[in-house]
N, C-alpha and C positions, 0 to 999 in steps of 0.2 A: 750506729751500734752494730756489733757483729754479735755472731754466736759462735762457739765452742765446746765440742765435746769432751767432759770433763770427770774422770772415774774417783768417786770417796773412797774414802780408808776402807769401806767395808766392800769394793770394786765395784758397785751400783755406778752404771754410766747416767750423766745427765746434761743438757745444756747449758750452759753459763752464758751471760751476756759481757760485750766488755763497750767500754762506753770511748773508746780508743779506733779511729780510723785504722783503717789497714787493707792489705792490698790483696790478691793471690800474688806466688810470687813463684818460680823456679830457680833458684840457687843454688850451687853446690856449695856444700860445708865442710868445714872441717872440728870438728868439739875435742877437748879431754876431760874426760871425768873422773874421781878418785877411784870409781871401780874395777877401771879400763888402767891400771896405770901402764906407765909406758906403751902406751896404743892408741894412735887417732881412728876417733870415730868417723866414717867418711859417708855424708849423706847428703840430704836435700833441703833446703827450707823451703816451704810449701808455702806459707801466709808470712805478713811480715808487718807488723803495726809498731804504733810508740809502747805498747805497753810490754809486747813477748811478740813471740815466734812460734809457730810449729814446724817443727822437724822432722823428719823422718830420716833413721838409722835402720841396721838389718840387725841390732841388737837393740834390748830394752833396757834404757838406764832407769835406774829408781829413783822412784817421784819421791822431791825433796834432796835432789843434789843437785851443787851450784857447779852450774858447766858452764867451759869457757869455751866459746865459738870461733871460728874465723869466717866470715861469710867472702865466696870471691864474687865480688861486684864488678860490674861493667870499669867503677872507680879504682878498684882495686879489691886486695884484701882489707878487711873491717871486722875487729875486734869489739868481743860481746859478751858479758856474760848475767848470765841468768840461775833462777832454781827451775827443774821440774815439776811443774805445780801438775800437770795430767797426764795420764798414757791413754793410748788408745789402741787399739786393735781389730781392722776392719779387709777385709778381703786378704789377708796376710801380710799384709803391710801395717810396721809400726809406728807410729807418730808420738810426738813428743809434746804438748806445751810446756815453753821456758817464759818465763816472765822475767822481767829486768827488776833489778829491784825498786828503781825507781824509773818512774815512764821517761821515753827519750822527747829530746825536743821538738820542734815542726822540721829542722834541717833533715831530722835522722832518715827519714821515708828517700827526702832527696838524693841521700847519701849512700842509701843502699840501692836504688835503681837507678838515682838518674833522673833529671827536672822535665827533660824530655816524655820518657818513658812513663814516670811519674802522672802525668797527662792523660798519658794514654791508658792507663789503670784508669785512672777518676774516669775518665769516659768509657769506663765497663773491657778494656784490654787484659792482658794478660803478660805478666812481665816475665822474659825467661832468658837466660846467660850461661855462658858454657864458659868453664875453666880455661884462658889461653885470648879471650876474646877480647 
């Protein structure tokens, strides 16, 4: 079980559990959202489970839009899409939770790091890729 900081309608932040493995993770992203049109968002994914992602952008998209991601993975690029279910805002930096709409399978974790790597998260690592790699 993890946890996630998670802001209500009325912005009161609070904890959420998700009952979904997942990893830390450093990726670069790529998103579009309906508000951004003609403009990729270019950021990071920070965590990465079967259930969502968080994100981080240098802009805040609103919670409750369906963003399509491309994550580039060690595999390649990997197409995603999700709603913004929370924002966050902590030492100036924005974060995002996107949730899939439906959870991915056991391959997806593989998929996006790597069976290898994969490993070496479960034994407390840290997964991280640079664009080009």
């Amino acid at each position: 079980m993890t946890l996630a900081l998670q802001r209500d309608e009325q912005g009161e932040e609070r904890f959420v559990t998700s009952r979904f493995e997942g990893a830390p993770v450093s990726l670069p992203v790529i998103g579009w959202a309906p508000q951004f049109l003609g403009t990729a968002l270019r950021g990071m994914v920070r965590y990465v489970g079967a259930a969502g992602m968080t994100l981080e952008f240098r802009v805040e998209v609103v919670q409750g839009t369906v963003l399509r991601v491309v994550l580039q993975t060690l595999q390649g690029p990997l197409e995603v899409e999700g709603e913004i279910v929370w924002i966050s805002f902590h030492g100036g930096v924005i974060r995002d939770g996107l949730v899939f709409p439906v959870p991915k399978g056991p391959d997806f974790m593989d998929l996006v790091v790597g069976e290898k790597l994969l490993e070496h998260i479960r034994r407390g690592g840290h997964a991280e890729a640079r664009a080009g790699d």
